[in-house]
C-alpha positions as CSV (number, residue, x, y, z in Angstrom):
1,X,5.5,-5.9,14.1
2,X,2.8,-8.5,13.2
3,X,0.2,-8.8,10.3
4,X,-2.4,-7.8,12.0
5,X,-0.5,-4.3,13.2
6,X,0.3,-3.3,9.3
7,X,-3.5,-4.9,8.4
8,X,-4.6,-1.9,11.0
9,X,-2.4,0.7,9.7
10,X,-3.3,0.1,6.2
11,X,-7.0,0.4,6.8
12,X,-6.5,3.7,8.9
13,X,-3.9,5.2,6.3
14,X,-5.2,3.7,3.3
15,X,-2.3,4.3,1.3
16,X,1.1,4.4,2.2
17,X,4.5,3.7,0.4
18,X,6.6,1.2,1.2
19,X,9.7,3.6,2.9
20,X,6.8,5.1,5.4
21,X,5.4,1.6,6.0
22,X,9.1,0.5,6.9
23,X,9.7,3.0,9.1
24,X,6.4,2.9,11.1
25,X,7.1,-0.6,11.5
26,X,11.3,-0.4,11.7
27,X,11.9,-2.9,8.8
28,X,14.1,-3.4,5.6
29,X,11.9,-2.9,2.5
30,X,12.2,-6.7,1.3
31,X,10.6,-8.1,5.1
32,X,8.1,-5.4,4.2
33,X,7.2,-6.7,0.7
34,X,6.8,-10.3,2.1
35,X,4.3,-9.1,4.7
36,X,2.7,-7.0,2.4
37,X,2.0,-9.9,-0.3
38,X,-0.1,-11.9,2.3
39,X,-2.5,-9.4,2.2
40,X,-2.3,-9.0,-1.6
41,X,-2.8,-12.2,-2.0
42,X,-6.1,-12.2,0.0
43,X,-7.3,-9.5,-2.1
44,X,-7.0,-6.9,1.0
45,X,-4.5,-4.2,-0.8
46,X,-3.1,-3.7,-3.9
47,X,0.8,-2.5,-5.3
48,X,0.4,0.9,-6.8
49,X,3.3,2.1,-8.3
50,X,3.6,6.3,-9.1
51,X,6.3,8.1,-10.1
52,X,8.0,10.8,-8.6
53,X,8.5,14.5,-9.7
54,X,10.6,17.2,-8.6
55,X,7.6,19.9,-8.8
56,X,7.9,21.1,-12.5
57,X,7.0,19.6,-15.7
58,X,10.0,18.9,-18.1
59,X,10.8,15.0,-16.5
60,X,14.7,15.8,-17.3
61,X,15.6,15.5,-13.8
62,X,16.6,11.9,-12.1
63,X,13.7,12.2,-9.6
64,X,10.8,11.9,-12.5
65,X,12.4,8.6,-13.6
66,X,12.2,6.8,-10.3
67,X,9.1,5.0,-9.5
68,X,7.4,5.5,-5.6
69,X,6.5,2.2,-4.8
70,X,2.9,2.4,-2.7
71,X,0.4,0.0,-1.1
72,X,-3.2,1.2,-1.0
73,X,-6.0,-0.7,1.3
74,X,-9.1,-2.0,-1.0
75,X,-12.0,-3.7,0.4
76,X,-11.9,-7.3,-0.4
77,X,-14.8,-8.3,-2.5
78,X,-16.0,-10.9,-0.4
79,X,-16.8,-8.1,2.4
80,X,-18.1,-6.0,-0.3
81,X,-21.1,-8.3,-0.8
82,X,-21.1,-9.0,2.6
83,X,-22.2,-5.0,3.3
84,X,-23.9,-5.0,0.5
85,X,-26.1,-8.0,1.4
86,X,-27.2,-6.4,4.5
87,X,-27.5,-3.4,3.7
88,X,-31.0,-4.9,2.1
């Protein structure tokens, strides 16, 4: 597992949460997060957080109180003017 292997996976997926990302790349959760924050940093992906639901809509159950922690892949805005820019 390198940065540039979960950098590849992010762009191809787009959004993933954190347990998928760990277990396409066999990690704890916290190794994860530390590798993930180099690229939010940059400006390469952002934390999205979304909670969970059981499938009906009274949120009394324990599921729809838990948050699902996700990462999605955004275009830094440096590239964005890039493309844009030659695009012209």
């Amino acid at each position: 597992m390198n940065l540039i292997a979960i950098k590849q996976y992010l762009m191809q997926v787009k959004l993933a949460t954190l347990n998928s990302l760990c277990g396409v790349f066999k990690t704890d959760p916290e190794t994860m997060r530390c590798m993930l924050n180099h690229f939010i940093r940059k400006g390469c992906i952002r934390r999205c957080a979304k909670k969970t639901a059981c499938g009906t809509s009274c949120f009394q159950c324990p599921m729809a109180k838990t948050e699902m922690e996700m990462y999605e892949w955004v275009v830094p805005q440096a590239m964005q003017m890039t493309s844009s820019i030659a695009s012209v």
